[in-house]
Structures are given as structure tokens and as C-alpha cells.
Residue frames relative to the residue before (quaternion, step in Angstrom):
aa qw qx qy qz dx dy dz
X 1.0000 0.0000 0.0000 0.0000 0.00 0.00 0.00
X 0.1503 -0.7823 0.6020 0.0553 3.57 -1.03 0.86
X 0.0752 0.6793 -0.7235 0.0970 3.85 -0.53 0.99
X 0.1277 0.5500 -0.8250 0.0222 3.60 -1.54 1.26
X 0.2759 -0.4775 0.8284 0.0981 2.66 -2.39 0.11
X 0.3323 -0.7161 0.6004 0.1278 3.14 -1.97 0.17
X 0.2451 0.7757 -0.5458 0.2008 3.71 -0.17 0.72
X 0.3818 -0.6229 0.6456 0.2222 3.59 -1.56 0.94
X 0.2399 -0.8160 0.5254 0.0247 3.48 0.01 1.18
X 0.7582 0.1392 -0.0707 0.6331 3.61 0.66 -1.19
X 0.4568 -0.7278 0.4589 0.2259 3.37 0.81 1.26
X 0.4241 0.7308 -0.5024 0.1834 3.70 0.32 0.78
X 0.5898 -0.5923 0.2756 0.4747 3.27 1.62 0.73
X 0.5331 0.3452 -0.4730 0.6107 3.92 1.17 0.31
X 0.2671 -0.4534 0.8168 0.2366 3.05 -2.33 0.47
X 0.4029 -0.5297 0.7354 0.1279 2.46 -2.06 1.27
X 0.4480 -0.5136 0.6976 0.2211 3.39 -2.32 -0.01
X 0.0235 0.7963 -0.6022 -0.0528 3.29 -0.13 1.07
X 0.0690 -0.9326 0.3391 -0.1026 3.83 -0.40 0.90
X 0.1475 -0.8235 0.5430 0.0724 3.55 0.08 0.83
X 0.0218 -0.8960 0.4410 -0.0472 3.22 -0.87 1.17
X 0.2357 0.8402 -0.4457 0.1996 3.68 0.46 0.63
X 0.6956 -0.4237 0.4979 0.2978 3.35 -2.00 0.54
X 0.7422 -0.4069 0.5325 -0.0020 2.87 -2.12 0.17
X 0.8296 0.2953 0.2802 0.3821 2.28 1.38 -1.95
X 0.5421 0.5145 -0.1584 0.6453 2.92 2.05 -1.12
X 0.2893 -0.6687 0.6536 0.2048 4.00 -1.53 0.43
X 0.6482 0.2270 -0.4200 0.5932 3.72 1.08 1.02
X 0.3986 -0.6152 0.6786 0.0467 2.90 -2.49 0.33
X 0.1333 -0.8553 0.4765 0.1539 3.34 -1.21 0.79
X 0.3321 -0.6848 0.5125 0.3976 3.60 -0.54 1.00
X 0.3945 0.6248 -0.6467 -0.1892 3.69 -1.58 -0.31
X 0.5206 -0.6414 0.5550 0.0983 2.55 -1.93 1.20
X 0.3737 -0.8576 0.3496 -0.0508 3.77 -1.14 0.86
X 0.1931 0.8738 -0.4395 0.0774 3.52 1.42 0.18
X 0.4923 -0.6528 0.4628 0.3426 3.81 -0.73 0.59
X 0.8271 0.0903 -0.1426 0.5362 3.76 -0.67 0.69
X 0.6231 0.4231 -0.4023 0.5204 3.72 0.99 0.77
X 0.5295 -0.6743 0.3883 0.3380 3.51 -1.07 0.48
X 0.6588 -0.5290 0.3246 0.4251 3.78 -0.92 0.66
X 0.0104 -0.6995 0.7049 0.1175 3.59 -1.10 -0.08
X 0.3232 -0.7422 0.5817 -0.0791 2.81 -1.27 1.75
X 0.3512 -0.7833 0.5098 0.0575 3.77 -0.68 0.89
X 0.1232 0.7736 -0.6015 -0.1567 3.95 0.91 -0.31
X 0.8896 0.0304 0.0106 0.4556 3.25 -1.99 0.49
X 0.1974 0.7367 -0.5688 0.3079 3.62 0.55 1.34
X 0.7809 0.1460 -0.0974 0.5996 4.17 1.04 -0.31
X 0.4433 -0.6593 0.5972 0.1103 3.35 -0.92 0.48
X 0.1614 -0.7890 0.5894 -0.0637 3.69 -0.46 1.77
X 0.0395 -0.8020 0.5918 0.0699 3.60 -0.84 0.89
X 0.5430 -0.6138 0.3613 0.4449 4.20 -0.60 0.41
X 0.8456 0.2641 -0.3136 0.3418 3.67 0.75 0.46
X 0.7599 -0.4723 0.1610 0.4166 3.55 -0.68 1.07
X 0.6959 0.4132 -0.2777 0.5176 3.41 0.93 -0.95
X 0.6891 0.3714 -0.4004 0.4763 3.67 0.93 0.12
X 0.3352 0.7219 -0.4898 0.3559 4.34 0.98 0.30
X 0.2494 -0.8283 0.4853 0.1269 3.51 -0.74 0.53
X 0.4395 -0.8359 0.3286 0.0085 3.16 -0.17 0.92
X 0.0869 -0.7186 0.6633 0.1901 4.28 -0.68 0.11
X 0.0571 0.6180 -0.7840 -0.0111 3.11 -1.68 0.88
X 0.5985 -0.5422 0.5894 -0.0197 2.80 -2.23 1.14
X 0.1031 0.8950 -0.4275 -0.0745 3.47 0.24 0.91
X 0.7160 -0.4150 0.0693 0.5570 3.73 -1.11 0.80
X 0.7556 0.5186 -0.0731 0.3934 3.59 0.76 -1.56
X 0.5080 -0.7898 0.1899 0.2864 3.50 2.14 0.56
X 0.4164 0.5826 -0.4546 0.5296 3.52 1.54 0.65
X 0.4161 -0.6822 0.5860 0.1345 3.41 -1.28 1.12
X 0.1896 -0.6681 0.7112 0.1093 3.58 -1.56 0.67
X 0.1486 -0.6164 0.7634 0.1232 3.78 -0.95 0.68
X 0.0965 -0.7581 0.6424 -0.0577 3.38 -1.35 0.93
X 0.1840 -0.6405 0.7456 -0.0021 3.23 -0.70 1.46
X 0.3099 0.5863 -0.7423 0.0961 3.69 -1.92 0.03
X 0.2389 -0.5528 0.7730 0.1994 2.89 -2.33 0.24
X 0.0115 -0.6829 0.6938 -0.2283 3.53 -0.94 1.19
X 0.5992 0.5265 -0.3479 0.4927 3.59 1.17 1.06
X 0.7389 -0.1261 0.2242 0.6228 3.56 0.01 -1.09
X 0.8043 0.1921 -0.4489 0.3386 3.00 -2.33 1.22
X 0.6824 -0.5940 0.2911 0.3111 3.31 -1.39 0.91
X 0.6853 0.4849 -0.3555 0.4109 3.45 1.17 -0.13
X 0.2668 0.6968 -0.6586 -0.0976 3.91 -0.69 -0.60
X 0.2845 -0.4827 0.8276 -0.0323 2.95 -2.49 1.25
X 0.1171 -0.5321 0.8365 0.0580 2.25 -2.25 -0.40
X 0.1462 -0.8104 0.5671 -0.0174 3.44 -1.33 0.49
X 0.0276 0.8274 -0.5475 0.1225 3.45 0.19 0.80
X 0.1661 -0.7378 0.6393 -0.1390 3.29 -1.37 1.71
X 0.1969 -0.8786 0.4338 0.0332 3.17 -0.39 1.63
X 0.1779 -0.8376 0.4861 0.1747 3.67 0.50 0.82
X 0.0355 -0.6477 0.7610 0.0135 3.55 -1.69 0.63
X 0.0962 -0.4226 0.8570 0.2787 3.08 -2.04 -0.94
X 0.0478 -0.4786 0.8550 -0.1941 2.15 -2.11 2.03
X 0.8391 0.0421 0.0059 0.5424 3.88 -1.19 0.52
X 0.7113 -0.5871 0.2579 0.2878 3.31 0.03 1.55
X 0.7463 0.2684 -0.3148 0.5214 3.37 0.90 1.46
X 0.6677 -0.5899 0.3487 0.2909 3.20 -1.53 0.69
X 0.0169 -0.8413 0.5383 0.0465 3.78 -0.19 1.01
X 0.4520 -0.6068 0.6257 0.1895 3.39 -1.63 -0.09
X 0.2189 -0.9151 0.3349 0.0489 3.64 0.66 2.02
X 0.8544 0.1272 0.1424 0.4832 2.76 1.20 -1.13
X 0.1950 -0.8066 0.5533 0.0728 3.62 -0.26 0.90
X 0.0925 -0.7396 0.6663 0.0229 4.00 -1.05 0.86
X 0.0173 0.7256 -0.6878 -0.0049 3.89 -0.62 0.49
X 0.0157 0.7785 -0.6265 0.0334 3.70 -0.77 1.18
X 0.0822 0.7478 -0.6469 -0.1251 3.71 -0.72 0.62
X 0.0239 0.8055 -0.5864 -0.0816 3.23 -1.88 -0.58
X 0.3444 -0.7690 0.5211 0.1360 3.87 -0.16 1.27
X 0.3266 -0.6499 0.6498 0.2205 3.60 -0.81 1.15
X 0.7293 0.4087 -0.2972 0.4613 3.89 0.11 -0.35
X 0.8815 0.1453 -0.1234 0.4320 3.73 0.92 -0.50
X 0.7065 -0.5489 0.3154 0.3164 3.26 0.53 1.34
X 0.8819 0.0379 0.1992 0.4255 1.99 -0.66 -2.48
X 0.3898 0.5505 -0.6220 0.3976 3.46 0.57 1.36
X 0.4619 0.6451 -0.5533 0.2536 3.73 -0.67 0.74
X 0.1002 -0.7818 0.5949 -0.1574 2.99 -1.42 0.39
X 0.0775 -0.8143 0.5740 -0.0378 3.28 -1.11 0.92
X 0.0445 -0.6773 0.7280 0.0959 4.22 -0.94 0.63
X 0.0303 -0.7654 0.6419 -0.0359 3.30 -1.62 0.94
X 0.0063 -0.8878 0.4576 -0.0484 3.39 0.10 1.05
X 0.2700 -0.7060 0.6427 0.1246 3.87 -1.12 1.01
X 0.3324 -0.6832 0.6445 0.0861 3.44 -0.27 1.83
X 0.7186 0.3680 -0.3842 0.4478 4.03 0.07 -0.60
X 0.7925 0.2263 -0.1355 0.5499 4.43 0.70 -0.24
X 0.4879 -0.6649 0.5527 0.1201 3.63 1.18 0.50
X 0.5671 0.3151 -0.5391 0.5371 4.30 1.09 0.70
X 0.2702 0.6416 -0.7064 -0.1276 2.59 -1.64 0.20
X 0.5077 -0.5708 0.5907 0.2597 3.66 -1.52 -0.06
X 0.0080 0.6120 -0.7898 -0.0415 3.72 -1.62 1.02
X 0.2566 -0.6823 0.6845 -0.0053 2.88 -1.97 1.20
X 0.1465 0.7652 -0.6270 -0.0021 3.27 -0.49 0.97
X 0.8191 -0.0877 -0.0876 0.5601 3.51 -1.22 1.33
X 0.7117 -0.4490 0.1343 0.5232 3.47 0.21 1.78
X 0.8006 0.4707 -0.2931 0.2272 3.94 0.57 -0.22
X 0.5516 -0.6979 0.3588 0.2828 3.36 -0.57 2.10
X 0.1831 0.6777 -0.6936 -0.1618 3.46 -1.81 0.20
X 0.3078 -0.6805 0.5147 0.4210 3.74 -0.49 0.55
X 0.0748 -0.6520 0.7492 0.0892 3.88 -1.06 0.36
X 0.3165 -0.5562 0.7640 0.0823 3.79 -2.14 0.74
X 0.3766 -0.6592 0.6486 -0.0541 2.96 -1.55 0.89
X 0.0373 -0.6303 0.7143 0.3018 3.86 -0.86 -0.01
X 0.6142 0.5580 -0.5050 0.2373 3.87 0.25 -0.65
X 0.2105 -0.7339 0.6379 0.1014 3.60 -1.45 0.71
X 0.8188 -0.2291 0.1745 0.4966 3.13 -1.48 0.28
X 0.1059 -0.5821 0.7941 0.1390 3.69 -1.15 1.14
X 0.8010 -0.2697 0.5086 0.1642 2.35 -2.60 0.79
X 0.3087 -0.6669 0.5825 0.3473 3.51 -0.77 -0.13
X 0.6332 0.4657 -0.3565 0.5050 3.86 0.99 -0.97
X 0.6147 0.5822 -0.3539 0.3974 3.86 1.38 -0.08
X 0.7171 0.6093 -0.2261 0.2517 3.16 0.88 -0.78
X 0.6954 0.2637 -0.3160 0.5891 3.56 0.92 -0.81
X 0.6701 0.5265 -0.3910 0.3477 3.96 0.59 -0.27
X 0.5786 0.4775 -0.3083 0.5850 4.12 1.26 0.16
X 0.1630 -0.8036 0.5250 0.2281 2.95 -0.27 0.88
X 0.5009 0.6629 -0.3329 0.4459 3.45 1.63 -0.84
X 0.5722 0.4163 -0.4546 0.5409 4.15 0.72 -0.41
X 0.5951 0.5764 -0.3445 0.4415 3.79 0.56 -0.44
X 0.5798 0.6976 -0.1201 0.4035 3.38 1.08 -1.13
X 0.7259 0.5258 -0.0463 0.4410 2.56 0.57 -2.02
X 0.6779 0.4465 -0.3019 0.4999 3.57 0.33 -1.67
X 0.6467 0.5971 -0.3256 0.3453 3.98 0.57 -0.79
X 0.6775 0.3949 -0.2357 0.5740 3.35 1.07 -1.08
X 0.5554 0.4241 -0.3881 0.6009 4.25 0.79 -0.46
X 0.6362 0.3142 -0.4414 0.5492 4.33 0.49 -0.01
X 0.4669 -0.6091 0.6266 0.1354 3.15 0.10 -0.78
X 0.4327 0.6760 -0.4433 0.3991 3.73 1.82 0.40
């Protein structure tokens, strides 16, 4: 499968190819990014791929030209999420600004819950069952080529949600 977008990330007046690329077969996705007269950058195992449509991850183009990759399951088992990774450039490189975790129990309502974290100020806010807490990070912008290959940045973001 081949999903791109187009966005001047490091606002240097080139659009990049931002592109998600993954198997059929495989239960990850790679992001790479494309800039004309610069070498590629490759993301490995940046989204999570499940065998049915509602579980494909996706790139969106937002108004203000930062990309979201979007993993989720919206298919099978009693839970479903979603994850959404808001890419920028910050300090001459492609980071990962912003982190969104959404769940939601088909059998229990009121089980759900959301973590939203600002990778560039280290606030963010978890909601569990409709109730706010504000929570702080130290992590900052990740790399993008950092993110799906650590498992420990994965880790990490779990224990700052509380998941």
C-alpha cells in the first residue's frame, strides 16, 4: 500500500513527499519523507497495520501543514484506539510533536479514555472516563527515524499516560 501527502515541513519553500509505506502482510508501516536535493528519511515501524480496512493507518495533512500518521483498530475486540502522531520540524529535523492516544470499550460505555501529549512543552492532559488530569512529560520532540525503532520511547509515552 502506498499513502503520500504533500507538506513544506521545514518550511524551506520545497514540498516534501510524506509517504507511508507498508505490506499486505507486515503489522507495521514506514513513514519516508522526500525533499528534492536532500537524502530520503525513512521511519521503520512508525504505524501499526492490522488485516482489516478499519485497522490501516493512514496520513493526514493538517490546515497549518503538519502531518498526523494514524494507526487504530476500529474492527475487532472489545477495545478500540487510535493513535495519532503529529509530525513537524523543530531543530533541523523531522520530529514527532505531538502524541494523541484515544480508546473506547464497546461493552462499557463508560470505560474510555484519552492521553494527549505536546512533545515540544512536555504538557499534556489524560482523560479517563470523561475525567481531566493535566500530566508533564520530560520527552521532546522525537526524531521520526527514532520513534517506531525504540521500543523504550514507546514505553515511555505509556507510563507518562498512564495506559
Amino acid at each position: 500500500m502506498l499513502l503520500m501527502v504533500q507538506s513544506d515541513l521545514n518550511q524551506d519553500g520545497i514540498v516534501e513527499d510524506i509517504t507511508l509505506l507498508y505490506d499486505e502482510n507486515s503489522d507495521s508501516a514506514d513513514l519516508k519523507i522526500q525533499s528534492a536535493g536532500q537524502p530520503d528519511i525513512i521511519a521503520r515501524n512508525i504505524a501499526w497495520v492490522g488485516q482489516f480496512m478499519e485497522q490501516k493507518p493512514f496520513l493526514e495533512r493538517l490546515e497549518d501543514g503538519s502531518i498526523l500518521v494514524v494507526s487504530l483498530n476500529e474492527a475487532i475486540h472489545r477495545i478500540r484506539w487510535s493513535i495519532s502522531l503529529e509530525l513537524g520540524y523543530d531543530d533541523g529535523r523531522y520530529v514527532v510533536t505531538r502524541y494523541v492516544y484515544t480508546y473506547r470499550d464497546t461493552l462499557d460505555l463508560d470505560n474510555n479514555g484519552s492521553c494527549q501529549l505536546d512533545l515540544i512543552s512536555g504538557q499534556g492532559i489524560r482523560w479517563t472516563n470523561d475525567v481531566p488530569k493535566d500530566i508533564q512529560t520530560t520527552m521532546r520532540a522525537i526524531p521520526v527515524m527514532k520513534w517506531g525503532t525504540s521500543g523504550q520511547i514507546t514505553s515511555d509515552i505509556k507510563n507518562v499516560c498512564g495506559i
